[in-house]
Backbone bond lengths (Angstrom), bond angles and torsions (degrees), N, CA, C in turn:
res aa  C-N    CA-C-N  psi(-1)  N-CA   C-N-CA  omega(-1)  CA-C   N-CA-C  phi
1 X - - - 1.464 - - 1.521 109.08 -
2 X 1.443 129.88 117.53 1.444 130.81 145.91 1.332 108.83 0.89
3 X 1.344 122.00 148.45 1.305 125.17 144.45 1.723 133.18 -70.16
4 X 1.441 107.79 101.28 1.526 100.13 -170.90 1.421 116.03 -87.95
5 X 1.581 99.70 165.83 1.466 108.71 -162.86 1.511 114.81 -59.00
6 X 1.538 138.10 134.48 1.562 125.95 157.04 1.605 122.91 -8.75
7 X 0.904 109.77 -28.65 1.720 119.51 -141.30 1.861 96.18 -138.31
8 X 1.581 106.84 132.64 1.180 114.11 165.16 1.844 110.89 -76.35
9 X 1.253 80.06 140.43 2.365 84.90 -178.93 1.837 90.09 -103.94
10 X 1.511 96.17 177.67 1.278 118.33 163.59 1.421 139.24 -112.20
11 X 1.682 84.43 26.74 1.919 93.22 174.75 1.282 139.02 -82.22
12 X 1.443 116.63 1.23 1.534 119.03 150.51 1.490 114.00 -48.68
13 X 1.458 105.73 -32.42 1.717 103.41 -171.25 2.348 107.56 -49.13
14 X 1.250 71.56 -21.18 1.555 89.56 -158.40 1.578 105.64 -76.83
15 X 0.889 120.57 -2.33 1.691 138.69 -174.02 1.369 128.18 137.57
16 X 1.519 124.12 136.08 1.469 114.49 -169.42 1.388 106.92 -108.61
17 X 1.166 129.42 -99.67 1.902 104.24 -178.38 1.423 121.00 -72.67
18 X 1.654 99.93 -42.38 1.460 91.13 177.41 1.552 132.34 50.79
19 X 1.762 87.91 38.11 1.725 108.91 156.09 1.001 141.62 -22.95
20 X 1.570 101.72 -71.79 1.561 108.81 171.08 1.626 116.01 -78.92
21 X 1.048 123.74 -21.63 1.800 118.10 163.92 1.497 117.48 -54.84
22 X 1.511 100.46 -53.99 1.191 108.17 -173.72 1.779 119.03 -68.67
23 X 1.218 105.16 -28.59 1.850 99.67 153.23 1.172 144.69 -55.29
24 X 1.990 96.50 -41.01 1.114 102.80 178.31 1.926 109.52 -91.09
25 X 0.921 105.80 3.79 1.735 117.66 170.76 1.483 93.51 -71.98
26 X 1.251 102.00 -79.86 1.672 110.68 -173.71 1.749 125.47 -35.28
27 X 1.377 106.85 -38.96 1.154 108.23 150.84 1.256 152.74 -66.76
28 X 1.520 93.84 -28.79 1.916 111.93 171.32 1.652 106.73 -62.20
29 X 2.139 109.46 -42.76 1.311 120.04 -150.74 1.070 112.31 -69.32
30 X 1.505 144.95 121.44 1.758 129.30 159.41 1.748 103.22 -97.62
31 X 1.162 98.26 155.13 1.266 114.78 166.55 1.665 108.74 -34.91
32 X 1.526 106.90 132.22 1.611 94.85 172.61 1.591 113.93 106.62
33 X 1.319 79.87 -41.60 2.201 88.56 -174.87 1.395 113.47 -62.05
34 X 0.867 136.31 86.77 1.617 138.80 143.30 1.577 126.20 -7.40
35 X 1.028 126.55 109.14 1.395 119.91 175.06 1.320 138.56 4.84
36 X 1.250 91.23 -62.52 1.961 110.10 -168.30 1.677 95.64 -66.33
37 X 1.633 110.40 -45.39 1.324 127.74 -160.55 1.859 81.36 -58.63
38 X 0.871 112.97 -53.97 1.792 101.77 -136.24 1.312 92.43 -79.44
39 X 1.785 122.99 -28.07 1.971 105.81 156.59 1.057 126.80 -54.20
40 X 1.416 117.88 -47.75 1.431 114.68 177.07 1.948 105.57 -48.59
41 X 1.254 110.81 -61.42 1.217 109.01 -175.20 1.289 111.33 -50.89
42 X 1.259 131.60 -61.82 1.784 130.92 166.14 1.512 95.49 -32.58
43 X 1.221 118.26 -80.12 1.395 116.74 -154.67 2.298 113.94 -43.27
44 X 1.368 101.32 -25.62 1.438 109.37 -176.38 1.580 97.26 -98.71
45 X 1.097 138.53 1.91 1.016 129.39 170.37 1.443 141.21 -84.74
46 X 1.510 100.47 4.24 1.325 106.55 -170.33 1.241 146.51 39.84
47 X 1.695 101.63 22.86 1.332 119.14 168.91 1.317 119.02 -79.78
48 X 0.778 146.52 -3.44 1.754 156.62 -111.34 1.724 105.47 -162.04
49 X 1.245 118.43 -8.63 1.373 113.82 -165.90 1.530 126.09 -15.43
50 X 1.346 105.02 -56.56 1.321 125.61 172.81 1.314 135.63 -60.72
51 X 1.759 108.59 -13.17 1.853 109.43 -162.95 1.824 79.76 -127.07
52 X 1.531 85.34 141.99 1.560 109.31 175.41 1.191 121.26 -42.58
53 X 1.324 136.23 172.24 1.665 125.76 156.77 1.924 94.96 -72.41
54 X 1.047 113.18 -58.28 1.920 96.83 -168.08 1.559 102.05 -45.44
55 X 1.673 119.18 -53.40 1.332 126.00 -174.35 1.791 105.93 -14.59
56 X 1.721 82.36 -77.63 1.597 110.56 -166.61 1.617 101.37 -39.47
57 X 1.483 102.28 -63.76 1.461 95.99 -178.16 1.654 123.96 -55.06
58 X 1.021 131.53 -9.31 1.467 117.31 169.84 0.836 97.13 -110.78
59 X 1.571 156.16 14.84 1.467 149.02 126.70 1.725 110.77 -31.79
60 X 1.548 90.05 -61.40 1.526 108.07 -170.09 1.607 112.11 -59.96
61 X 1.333 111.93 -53.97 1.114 111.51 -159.24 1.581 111.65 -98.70
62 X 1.737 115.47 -11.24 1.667 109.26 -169.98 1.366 85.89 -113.98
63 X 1.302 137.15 -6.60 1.577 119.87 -175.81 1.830 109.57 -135.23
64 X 1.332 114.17 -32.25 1.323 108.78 173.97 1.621 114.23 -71.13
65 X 1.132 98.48 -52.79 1.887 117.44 -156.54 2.102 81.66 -69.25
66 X 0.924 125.45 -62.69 1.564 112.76 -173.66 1.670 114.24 -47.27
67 X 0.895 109.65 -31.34 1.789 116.43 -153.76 1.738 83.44 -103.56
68 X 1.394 120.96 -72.41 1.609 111.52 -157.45 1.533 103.49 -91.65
69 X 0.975 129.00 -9.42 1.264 125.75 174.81 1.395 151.23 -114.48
70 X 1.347 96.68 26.51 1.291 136.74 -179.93 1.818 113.59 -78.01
71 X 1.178 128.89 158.90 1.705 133.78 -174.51 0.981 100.84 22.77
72 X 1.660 119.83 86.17 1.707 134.41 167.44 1.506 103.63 56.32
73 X 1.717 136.24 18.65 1.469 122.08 166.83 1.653 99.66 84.75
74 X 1.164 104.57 26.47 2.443 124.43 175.81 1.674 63.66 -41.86
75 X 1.677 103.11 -99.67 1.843 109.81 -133.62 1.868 108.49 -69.27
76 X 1.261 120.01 17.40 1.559 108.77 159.30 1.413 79.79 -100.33
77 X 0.776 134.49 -104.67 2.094 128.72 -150.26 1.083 104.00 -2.46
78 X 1.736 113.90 -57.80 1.430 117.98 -148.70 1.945 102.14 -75.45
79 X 1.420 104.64 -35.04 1.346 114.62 -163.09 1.865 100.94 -65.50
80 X 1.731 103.66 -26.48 1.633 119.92 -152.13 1.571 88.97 -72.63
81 X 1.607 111.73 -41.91 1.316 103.92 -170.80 1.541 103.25 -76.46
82 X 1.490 121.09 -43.41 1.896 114.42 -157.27 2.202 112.24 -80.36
83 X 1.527 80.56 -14.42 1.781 91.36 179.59 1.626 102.68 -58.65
84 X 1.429 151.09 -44.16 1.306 131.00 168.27 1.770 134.99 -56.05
85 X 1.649 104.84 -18.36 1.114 103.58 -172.84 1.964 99.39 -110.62
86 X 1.327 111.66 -1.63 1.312 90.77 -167.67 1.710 116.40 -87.32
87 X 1.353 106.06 169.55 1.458 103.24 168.89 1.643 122.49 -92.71
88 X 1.086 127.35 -178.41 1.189 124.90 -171.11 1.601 117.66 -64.54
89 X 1.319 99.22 -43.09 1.353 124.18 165.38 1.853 123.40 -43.76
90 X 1.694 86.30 -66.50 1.680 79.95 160.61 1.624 135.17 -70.27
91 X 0.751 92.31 -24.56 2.052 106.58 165.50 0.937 88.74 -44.74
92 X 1.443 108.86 -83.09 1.833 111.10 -158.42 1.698 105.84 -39.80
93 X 0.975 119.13 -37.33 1.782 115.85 -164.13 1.520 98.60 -86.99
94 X 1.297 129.16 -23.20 1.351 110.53 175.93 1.539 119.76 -84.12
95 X 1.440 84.61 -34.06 2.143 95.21 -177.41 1.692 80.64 -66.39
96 X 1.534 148.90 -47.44 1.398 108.12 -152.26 1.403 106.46 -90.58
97 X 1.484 123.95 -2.98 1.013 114.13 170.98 1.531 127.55 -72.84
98 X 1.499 113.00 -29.63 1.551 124.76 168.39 1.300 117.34 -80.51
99 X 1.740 116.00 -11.83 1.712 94.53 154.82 1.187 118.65 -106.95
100 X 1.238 130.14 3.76 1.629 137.44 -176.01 1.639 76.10 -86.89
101 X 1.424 168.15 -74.66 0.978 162.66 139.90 1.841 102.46 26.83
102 X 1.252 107.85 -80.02 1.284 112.80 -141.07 1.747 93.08 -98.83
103 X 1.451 109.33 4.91 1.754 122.67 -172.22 1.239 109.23 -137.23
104 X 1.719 116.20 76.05 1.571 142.01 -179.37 1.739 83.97 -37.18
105 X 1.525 125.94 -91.59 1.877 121.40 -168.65 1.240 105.32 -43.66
106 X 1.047 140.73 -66.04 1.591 129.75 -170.64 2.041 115.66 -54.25
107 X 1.324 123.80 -14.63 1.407 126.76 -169.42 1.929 65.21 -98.04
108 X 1.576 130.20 -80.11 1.677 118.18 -155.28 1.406 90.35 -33.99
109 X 1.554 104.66 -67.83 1.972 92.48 -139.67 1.352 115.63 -55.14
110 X 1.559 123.81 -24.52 1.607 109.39 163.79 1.393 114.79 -65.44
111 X 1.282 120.61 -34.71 1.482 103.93 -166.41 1.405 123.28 -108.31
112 X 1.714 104.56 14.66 1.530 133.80 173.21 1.729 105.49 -104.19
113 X 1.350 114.07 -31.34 1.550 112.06 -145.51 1.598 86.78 -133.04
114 X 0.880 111.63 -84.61 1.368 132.13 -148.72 1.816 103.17 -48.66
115 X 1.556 113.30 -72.66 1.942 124.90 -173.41 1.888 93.52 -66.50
116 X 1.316 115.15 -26.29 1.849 97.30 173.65 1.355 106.74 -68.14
117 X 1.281 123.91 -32.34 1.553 116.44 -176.16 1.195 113.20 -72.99
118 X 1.293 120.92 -53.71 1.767 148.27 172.41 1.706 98.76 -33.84
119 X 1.316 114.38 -44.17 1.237 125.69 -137.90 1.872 91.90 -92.02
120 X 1.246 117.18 -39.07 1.293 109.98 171.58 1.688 120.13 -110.77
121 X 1.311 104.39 5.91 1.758 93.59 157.97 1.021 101.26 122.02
122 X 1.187 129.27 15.14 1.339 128.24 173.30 2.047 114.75 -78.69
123 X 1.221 105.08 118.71 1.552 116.97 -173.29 1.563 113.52 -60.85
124 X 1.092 109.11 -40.65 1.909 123.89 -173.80 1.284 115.98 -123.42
125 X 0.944 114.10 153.69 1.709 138.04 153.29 1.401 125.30 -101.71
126 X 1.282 108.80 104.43 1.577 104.63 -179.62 1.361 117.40 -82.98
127 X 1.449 120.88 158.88 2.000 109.44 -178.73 1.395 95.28 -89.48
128 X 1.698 129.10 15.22 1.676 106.06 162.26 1.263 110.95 -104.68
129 X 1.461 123.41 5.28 1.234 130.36 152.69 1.626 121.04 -57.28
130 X 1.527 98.31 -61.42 1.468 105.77 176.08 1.886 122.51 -72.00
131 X 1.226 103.22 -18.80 1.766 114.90 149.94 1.501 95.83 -52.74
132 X 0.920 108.43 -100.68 1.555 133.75 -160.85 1.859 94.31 -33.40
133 X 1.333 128.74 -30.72 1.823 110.10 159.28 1.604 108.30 -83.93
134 X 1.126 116.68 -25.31 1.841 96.77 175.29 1.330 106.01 -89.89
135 X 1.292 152.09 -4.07 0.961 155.25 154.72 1.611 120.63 -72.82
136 X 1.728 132.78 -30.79 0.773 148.97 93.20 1.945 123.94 15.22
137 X 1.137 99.59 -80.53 1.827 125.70 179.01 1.591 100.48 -69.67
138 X 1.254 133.97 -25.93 1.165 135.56 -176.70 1.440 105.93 -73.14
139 X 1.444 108.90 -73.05 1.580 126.16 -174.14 1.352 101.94 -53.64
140 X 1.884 126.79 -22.29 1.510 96.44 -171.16 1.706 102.18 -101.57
141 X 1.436 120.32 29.43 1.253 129.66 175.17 2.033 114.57 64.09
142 X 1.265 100.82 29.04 1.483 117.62 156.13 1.530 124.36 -64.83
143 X 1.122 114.46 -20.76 1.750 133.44 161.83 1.155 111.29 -61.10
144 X 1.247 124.04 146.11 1.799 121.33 151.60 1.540 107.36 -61.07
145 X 1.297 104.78 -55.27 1.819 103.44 -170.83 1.742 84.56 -125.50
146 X 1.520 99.80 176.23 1.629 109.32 -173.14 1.727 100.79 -79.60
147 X 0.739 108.30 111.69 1.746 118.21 156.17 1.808 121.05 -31.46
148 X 1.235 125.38 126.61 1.023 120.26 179.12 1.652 108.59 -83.50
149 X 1.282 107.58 168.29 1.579 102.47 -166.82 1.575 107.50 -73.04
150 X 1.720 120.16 -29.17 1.547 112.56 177.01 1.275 100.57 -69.24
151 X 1.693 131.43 -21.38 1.781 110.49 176.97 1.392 84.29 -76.01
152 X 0.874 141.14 -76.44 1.207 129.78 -137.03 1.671 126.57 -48.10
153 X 1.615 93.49 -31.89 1.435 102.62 -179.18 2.062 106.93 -87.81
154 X 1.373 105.68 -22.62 1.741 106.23 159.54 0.815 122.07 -87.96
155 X 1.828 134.78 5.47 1.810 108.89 137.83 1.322 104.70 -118.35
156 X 1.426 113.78 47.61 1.572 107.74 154.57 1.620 82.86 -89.65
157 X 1.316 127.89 -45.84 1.090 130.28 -163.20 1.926 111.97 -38.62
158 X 1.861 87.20 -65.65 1.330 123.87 -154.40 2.142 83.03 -48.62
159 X 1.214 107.07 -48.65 1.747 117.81 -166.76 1.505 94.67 -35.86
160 X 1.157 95.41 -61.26 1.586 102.55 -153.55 1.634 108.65 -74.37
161 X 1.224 125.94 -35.80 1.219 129.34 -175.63 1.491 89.79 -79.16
162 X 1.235 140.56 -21.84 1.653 117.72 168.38 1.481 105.87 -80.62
163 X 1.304 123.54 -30.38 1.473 98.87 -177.18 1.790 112.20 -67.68
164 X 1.282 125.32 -32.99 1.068 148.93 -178.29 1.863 102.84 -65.55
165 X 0.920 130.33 -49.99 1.430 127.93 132.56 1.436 140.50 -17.96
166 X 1.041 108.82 -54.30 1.614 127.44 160.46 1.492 123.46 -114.43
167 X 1.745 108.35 62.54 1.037 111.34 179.11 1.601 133.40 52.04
168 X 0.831 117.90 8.78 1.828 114.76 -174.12 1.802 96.03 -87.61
169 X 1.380 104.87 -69.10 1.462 107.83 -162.15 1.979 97.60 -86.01
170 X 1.444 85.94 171.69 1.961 88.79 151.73 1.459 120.64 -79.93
171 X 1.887 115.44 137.99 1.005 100.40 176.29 1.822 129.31 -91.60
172 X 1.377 120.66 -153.25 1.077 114.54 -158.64 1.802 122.98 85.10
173 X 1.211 103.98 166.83 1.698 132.31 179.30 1.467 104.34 -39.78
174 X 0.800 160.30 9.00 1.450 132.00 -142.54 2.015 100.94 -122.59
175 X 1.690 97.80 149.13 1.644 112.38 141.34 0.954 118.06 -38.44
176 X 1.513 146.61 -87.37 1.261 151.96 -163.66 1.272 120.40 -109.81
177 X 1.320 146.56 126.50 1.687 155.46 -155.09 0.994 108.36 -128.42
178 X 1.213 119.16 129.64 1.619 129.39 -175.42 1.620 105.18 -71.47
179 X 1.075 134.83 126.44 1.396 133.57 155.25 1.596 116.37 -42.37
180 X 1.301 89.00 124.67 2.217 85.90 161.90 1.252 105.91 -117.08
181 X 1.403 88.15 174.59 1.744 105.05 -178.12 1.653 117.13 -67.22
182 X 0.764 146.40 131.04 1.528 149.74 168.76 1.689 125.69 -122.14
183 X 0.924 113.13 109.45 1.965 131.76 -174.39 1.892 100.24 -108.32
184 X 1.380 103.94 120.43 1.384 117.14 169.10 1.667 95.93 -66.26
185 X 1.533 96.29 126.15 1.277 109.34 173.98 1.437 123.81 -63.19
186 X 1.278 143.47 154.08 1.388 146.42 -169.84 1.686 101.54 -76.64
187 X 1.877 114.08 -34.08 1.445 121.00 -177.04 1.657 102.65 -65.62
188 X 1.507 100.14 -64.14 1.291 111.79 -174.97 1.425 126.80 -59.35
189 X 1.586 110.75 -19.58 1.713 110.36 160.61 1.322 117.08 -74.76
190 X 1.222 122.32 -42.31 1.244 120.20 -161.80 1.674 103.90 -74.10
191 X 1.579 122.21 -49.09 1.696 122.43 149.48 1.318 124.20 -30.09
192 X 1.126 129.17 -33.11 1.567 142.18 -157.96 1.951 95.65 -105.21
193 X 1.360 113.33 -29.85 1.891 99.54 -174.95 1.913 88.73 -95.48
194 X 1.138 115.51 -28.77 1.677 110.98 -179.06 1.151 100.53 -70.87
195 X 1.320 127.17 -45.95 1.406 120.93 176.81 1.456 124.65 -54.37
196 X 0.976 121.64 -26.85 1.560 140.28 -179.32 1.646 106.85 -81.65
197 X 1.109 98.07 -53.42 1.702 106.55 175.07 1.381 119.88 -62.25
198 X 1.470 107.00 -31.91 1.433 110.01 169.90 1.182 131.62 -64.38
199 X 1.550 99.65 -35.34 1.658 118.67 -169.58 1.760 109.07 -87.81
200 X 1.582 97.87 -3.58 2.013 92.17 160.63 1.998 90.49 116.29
201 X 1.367 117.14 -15.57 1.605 105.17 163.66 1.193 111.41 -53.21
202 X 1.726 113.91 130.76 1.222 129.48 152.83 1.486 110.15 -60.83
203 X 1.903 107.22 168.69 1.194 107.09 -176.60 1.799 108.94 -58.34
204 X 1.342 97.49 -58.13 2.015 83.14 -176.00 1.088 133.38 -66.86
205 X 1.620 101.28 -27.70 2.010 92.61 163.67 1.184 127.69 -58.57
206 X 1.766 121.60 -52.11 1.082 109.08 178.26 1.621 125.35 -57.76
207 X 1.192 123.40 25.16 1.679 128.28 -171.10 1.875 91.18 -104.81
208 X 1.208 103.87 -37.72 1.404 105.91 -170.25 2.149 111.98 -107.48
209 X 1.087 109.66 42.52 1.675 131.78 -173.55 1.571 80.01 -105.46
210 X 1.952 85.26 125.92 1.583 96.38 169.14 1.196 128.22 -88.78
211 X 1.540 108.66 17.53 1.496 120.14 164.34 1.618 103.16 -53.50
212 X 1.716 116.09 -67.18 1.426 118.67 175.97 1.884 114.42 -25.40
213 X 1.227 121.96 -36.75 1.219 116.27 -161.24 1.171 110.55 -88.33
214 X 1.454 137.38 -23.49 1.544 144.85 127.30 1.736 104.20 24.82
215 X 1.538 95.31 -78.06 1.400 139.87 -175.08 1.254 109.06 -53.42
216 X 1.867 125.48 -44.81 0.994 118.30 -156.09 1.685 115.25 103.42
217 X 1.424 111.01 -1.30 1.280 91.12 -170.93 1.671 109.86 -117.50
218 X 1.482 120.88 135.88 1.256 145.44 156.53 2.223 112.88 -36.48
219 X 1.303 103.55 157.55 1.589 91.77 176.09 1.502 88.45 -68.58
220 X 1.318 134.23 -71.83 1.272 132.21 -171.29 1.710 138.30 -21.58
221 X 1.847 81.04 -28.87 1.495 85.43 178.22 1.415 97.09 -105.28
222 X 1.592 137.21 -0.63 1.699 119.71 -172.33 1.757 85.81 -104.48
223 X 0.922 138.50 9.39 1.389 151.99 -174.36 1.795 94.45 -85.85
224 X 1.442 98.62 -59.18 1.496 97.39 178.93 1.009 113.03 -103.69
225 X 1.296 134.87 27.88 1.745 130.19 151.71 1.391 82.76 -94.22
226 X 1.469 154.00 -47.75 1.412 133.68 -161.51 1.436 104.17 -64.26
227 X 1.872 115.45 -51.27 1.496 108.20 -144.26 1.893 78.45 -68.66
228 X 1.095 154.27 -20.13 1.656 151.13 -147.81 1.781 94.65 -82.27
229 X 1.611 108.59 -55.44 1.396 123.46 -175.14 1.448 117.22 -59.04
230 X 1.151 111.14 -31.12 1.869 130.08 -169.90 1.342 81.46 -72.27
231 X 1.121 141.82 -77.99 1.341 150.82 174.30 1.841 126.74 -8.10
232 X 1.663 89.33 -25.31 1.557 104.83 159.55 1.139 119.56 -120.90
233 X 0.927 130.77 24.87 1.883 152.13 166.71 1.230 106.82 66.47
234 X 1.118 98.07 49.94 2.045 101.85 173.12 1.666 93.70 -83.45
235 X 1.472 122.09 -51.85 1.633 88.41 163.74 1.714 84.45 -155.42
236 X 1.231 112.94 -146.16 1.371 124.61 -159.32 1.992 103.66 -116.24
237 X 1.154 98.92 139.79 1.732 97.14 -172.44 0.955 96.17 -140.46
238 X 2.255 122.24 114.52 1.385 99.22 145.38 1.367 108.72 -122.40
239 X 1.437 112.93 159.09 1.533 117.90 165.77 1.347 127.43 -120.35
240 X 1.384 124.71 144.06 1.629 139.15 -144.25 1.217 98.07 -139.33
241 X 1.150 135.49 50.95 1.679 125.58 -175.56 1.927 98.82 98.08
242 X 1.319 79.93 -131.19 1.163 118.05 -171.52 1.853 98.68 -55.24
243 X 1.225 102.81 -49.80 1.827 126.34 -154.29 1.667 93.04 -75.00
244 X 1.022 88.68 164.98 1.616 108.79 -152.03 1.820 98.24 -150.10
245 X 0.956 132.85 96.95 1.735 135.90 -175.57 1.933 107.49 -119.38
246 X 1.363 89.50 94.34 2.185 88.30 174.00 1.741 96.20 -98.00
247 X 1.721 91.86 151.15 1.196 85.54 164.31 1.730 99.95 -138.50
248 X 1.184 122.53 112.35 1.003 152.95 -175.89 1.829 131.94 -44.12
249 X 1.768 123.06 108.93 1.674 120.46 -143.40 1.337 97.86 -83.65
250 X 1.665 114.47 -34.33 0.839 131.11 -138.84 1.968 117.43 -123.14
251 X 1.424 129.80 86.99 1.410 120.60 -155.76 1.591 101.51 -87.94
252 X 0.847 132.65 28.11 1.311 106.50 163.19 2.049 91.09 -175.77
253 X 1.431 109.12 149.10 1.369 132.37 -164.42 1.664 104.50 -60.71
254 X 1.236 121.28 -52.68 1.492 129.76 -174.08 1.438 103.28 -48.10
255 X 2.130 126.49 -58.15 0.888 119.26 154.75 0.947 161.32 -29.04
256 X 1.186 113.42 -28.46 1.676 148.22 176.58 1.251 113.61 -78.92
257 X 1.714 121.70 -40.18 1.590 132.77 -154.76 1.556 76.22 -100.09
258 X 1.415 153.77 0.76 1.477 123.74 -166.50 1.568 80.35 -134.15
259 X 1.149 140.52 -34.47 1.589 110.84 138.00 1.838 148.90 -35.44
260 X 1.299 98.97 -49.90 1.274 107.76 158.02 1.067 130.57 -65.14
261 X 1.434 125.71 -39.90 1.842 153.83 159.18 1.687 94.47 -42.01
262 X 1.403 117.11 -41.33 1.889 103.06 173.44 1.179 103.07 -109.10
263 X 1.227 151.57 22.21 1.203 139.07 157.05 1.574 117.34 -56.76
């Protein structure tokens, strides 16, 4: 995971999954394109019929450019190649993994709020739950400046309608959202431990990266989504106790995403 900022921001306000933008972003984007470039290009593209010129631009620049365009544009390349083969399902797990990335409150409130409830049986999520953590996050000076109570109560909102976005909650309008089921994808694990390995995690740290918890998952349990995956020669796993030894199929990330892209 990036290093995120001290301080929770308020740029979910600015768009929450933003599925279909973000496809058709990904498609406009080539390697190389610069920000400004790739609005202008969105903006002449007539993909967009419906969203303003300002719209578009804080699409581009407060929700795309943070999430996909981050360490030299890693997750647009990577996304440019795996976006033809994936399913809907995996979308959802990669888009929430690149804004829980680039969205310090949205990575807590799932893995503060959201999998503790999930985790013992709780059916719903109410938005005075998710008040009650930014309200919470406010008082303990996680803000840059203090939040007024209508922000506060529009990204309790914004929380929940992104998890509901990327599969976690039910979607639609509502106060309270039913929880769904959610399984770390086999694409998106095996992207997510290369990704880690790439970025300089050793074998045992990356077991314990709170990217995994996104997901829901414990070292214990990404321990056994690896030893399951090794099992199809995505790479080599042994364990000695404690010790943890990968030995690695695949040297570099681009390779990997046009493997997985034909899987």
């Amino acid at each position: 995971m990036v290093a995120h900022p001290a301080q929770y921001t308020a740029k979910l306000q600015a768009g929450l999954g933003l599925m279909t933008e973000t496809k058709l972003l990904l498609q406009i984007w080539e390697p190389g394109m610069t920000v400004p470039t790739l609005y202008k290009e969105a903006l002449a593209s007539g993909q967009f019929p419906n969203v303003t010129a300002r719209r578009l631009r804080n699409i581009v620049v407060e929700c795309f450019a943070p999430r996909y365009l981050v360490r030299e544009a890693a997750p647009a390349c990577h996304l440019k190649i795996l976006l033809p083969s994936l399913t809907s399902e995996e979308l959802h797990q990669f888009l929430l993994l690149f804004t829980c990335r680039a969205n310090l409150i949205l990575a807590d409130f799932i893995c503060q709020v959201y999998w503790p409830r999930y985790t013992v049986g709780n059916r719903e999520l109410h938005n005075e739950v998710a008040r009650a953590f930014v309200q919470r996050a406010v008082d303990d000076g996680k803000t840059i400046k203090r939040w007024a109570d209508y922000t506060i109560k529009r990204i309790a909102g914004n929380l929940t309608g992104c998890c509901a976005d990327y599969g976690l909650l039910e979607n639609g309008v509502r106060r309270k959202r039913r929880f769904l089921p959610l399984h770390l994808s086999d694409k998106v694990a095996v992207y997510l431990v290369y990704d880690l390995h790439h970025r300089g995690l050793g074998d045992n740290n990356l077991l314990h990266h709170p990217d995994w918890a996104l997901f829901g998952l414990e070292r214990e349990d990404v321990l056994a989504e690896l030893k399951r995956l090794s099992l199809n020669g995505w790479f080599l796993l042994q364990v000695g106790g404690d010790v943890v030894r990968m030995s690695w199929k695949y040297s570099d990330m681009e390779a990997l995403c046009h493997v997985l892209a034909a899987s």
